[in-house]
ROSE-4610 file (N, C-alpha, C; in Angstrom, 1 decimal, always signed):
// ROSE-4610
residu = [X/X/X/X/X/X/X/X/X/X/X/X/X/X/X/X/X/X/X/X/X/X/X/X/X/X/X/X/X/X/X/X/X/X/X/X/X/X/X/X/X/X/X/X/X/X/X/X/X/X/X/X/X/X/X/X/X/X/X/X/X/X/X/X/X/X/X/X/X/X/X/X/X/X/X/X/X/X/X/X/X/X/X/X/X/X/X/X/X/X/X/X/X/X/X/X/X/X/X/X/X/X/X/X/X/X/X/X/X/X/X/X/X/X/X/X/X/X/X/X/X/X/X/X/X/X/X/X/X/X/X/X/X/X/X/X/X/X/X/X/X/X/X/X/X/X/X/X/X/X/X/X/X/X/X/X/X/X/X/X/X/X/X/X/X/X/X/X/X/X/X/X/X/X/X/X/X/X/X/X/X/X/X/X/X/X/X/X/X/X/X/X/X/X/X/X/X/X/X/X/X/X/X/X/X/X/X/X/X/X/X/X/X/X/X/X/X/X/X/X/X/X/X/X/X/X/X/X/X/X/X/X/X/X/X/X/X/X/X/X/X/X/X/X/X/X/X/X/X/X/X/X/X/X/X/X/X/X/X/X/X/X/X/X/X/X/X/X/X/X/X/X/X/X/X/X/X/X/X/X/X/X/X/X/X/X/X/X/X/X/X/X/X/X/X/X/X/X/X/X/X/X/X/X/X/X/X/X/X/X/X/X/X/X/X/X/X/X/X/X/X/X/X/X/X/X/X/X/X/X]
num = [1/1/1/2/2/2/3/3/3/4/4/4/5/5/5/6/6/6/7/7/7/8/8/8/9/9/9/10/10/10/11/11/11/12/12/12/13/13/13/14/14/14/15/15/15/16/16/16/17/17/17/18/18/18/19/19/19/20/20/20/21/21/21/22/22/22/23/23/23/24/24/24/25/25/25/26/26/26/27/27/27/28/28/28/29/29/29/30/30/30/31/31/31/32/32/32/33/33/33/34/34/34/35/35/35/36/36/36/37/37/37/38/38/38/39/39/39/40/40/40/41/41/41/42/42/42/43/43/43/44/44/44/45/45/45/46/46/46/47/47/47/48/48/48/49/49/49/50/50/50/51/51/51/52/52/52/53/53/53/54/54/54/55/55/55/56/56/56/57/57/57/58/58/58/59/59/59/60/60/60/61/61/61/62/62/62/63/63/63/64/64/64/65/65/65/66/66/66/67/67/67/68/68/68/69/69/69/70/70/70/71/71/71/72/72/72/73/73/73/74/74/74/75/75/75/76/76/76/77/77/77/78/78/78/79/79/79/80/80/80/81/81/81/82/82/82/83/83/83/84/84/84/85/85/85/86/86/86/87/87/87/88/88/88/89/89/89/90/90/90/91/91/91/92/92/92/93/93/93/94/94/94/95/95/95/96/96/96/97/97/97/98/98/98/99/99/99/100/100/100/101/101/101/102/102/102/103/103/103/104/104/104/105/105/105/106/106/106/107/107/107/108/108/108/109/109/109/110/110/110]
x = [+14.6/+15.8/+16.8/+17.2/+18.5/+19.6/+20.7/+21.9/+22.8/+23.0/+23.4/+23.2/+21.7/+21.2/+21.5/+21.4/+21.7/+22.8/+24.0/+25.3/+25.8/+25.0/+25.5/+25.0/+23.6/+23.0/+24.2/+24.5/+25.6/+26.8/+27.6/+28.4/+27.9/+27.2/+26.7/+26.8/+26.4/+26.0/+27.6/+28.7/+29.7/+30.4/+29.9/+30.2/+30.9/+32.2/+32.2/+33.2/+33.0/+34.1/+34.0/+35.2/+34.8/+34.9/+36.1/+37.1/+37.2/+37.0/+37.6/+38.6/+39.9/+41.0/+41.5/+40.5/+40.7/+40.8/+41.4/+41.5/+39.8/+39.3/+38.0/+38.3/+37.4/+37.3/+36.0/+35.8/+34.9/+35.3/+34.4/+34.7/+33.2/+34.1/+32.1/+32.5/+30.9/+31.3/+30.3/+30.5/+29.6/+29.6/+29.0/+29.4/+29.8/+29.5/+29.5/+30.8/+31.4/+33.3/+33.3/+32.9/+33.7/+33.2/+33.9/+34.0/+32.2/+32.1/+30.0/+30.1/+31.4/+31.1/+30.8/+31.3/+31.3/+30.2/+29.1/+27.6/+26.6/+27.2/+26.4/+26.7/+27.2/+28.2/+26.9/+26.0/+25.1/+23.5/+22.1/+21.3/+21.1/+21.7/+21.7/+22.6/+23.9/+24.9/+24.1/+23.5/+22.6/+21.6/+21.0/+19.5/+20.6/+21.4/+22.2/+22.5/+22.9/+23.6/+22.6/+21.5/+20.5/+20.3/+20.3/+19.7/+21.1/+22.3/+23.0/+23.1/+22.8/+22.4/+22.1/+20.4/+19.3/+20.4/+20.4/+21.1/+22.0/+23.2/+24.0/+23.7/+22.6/+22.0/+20.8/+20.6/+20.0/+21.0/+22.0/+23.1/+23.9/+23.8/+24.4/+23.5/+22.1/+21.1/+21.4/+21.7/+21.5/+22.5/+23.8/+24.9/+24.9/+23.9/+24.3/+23.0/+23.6/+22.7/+20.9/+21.0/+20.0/+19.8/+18.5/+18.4/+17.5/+17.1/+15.8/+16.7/+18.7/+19.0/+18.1/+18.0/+17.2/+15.3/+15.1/+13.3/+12.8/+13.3/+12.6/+12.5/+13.3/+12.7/+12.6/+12.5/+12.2/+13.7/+13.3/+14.6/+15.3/+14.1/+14.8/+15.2/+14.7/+15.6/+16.9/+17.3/+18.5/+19.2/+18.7/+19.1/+19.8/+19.3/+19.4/+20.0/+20.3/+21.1/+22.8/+23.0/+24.0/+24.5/+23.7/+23.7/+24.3/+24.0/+24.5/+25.7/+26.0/+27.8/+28.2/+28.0/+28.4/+28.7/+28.0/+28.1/+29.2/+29.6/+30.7/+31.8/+31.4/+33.4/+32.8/+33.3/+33.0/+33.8/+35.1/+35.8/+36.1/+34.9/+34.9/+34.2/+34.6/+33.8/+32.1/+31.2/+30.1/+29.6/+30.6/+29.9/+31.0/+31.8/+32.1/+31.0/+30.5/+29.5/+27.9/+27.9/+26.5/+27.0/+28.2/+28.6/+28.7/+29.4/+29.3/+27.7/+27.0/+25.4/+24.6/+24.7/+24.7/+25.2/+26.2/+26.8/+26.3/+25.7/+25.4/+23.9/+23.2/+21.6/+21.6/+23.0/+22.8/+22.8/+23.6/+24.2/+23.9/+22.8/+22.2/+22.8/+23.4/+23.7/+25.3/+25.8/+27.2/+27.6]
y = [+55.4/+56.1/+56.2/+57.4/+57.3/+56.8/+56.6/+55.8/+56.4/+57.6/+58.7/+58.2/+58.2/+58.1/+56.6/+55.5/+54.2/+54.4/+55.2/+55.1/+55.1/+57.0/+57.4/+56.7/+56.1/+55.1/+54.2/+53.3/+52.1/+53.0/+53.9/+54.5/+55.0/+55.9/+55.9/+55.2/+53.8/+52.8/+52.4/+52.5/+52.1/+53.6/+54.5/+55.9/+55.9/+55.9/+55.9/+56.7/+58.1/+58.9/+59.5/+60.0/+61.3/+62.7/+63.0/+64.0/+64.0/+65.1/+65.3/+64.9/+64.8/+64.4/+62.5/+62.1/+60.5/+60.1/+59.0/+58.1/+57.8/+57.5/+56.4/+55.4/+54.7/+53.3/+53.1/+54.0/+53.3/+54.5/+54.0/+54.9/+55.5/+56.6/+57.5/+58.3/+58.1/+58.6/+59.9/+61.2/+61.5/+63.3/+64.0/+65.5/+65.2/+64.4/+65.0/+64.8/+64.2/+64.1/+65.7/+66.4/+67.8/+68.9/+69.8/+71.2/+71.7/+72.1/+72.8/+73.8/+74.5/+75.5/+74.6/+73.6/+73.1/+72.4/+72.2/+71.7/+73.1/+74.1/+75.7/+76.1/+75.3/+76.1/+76.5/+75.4/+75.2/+74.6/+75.1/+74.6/+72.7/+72.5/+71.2/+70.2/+71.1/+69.8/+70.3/+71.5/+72.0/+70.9/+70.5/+69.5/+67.8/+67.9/+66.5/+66.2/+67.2/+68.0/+67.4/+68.0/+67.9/+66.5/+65.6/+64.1/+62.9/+63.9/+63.2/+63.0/+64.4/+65.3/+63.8/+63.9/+63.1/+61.4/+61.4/+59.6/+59.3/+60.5/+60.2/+60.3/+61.1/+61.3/+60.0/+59.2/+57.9/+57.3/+57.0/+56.1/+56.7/+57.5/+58.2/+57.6/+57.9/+57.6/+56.1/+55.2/+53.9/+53.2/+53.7/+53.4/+54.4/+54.8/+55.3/+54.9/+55.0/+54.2/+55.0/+56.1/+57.1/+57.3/+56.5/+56.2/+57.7/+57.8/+59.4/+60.5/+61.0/+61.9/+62.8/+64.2/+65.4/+65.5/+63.9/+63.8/+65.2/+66.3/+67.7/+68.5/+67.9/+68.8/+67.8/+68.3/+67.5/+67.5/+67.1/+66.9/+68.4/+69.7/+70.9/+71.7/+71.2/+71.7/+71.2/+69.4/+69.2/+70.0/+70.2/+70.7/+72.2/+72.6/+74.4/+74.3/+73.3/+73.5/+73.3/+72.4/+72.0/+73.5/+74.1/+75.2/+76.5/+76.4/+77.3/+77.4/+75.9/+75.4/+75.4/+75.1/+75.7/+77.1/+77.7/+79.3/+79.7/+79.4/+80.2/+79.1/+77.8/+77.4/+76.6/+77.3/+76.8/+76.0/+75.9/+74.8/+73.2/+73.5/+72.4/+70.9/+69.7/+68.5/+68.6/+68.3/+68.3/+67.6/+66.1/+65.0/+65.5/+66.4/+66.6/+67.8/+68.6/+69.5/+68.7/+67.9/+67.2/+66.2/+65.9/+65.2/+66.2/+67.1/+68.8/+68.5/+68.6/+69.1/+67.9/+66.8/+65.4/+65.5/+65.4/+65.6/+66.6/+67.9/+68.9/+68.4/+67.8/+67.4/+66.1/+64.8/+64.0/+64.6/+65.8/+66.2/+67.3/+68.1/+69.1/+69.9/+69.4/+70.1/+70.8/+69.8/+70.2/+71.5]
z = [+53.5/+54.0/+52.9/+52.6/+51.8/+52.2/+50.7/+51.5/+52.3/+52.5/+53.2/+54.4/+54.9/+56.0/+56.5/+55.9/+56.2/+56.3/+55.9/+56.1/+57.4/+57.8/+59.0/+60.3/+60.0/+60.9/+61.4/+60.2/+60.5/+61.6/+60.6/+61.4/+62.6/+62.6/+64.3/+65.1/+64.6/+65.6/+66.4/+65.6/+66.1/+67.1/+67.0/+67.4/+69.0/+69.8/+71.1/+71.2/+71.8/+71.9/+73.2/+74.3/+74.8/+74.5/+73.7/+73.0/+71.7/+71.4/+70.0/+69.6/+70.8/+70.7/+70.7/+70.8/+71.0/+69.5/+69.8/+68.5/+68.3/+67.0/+67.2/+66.4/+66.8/+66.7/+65.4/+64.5/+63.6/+62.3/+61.4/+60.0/+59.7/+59.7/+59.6/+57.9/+57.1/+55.6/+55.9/+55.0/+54.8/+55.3/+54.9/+55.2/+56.7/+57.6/+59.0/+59.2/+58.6/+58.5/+58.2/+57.4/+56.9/+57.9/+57.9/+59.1/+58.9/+59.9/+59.8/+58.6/+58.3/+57.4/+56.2/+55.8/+54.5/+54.5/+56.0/+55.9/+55.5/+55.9/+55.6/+54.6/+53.6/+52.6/+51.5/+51.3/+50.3/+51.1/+50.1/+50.8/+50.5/+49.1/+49.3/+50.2/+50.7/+51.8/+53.3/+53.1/+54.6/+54.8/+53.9/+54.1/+54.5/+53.2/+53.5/+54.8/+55.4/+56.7/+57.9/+57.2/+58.6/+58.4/+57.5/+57.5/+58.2/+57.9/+59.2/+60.3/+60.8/+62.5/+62.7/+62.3/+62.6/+62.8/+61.6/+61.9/+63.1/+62.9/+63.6/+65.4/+65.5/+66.6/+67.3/+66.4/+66.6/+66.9/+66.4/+67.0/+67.6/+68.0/+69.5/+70.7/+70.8/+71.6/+71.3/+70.3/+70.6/+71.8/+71.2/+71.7/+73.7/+74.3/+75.2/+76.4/+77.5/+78.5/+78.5/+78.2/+78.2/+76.9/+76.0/+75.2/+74.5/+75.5/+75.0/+75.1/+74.7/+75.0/+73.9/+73.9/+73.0/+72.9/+74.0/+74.1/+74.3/+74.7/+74.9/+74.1/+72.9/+71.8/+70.4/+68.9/+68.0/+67.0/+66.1/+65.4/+64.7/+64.4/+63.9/+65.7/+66.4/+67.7/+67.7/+67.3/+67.6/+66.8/+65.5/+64.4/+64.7/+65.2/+65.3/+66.6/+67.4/+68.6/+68.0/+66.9/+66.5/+65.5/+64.9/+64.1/+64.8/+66.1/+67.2/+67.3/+67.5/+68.1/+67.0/+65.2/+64.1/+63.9/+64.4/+63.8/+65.0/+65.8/+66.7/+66.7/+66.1/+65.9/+64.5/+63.3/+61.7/+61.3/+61.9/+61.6/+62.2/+63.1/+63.7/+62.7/+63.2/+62.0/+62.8/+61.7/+62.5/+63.5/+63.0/+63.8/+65.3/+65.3/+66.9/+67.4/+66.9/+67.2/+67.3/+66.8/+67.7/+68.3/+68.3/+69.8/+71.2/+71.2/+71.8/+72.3/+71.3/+71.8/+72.3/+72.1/+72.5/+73.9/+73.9/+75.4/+76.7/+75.9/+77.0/+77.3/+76.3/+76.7/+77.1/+77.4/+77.5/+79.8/+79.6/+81.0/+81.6/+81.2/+81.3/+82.8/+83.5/+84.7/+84.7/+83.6/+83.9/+82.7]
């Protein structure tokens, strides 16, 4: 695992939000701090990008009672679902856009 990825792992693990708008409670390093455009900006912060997704989406799942949230698809599904909610709000940070997409597959009804 790169240190990137060990990074956002750690940070993930501490990850507990409901809002964009809340304070948090932990220190996350790493493109997923910067807006989705500045993860689409290049294909190398795009791959860096996608190896966050992934981490920070493990420690999402770790930290939540429903440990299998995204089991219906694979990791370029979570990927391309987050790329979705990127391309219609770009200035959004990414780690709130797979929290966004996190949240609709952790609650698929609502």
């Amino acid at each position: 695992m790169s240190r990137v990825g060990a990074l956002c792992l750690a940070a993930a693990a501490a990850f507990i939000t409901t809002s964009s708008a809340r304070a948090y409670d932990y220190m996350a390093l790493g493109v997923g701090t910067m807006p989705c455009k500045y993860w689409l900006s290049t294909t190398r912060l795009e791959g860096e990008g996608n190896s966050w997704i992934l981490g920070w989406w493990t420690g999402l799942n770790s930290r939540n009672d429903n440990h299998w949230v995204g089991s219906r698809t694979d990791g370029n599904g979570i990927i391309l679902a987050v790329k979705g909610v990127c391309r219609h709000q770009p200035d959004t940070l990414l780690m709130n856009a797979i929290d966004s997409v996190f949240r609709k597959m952790a609650n698929p009804s609502k």
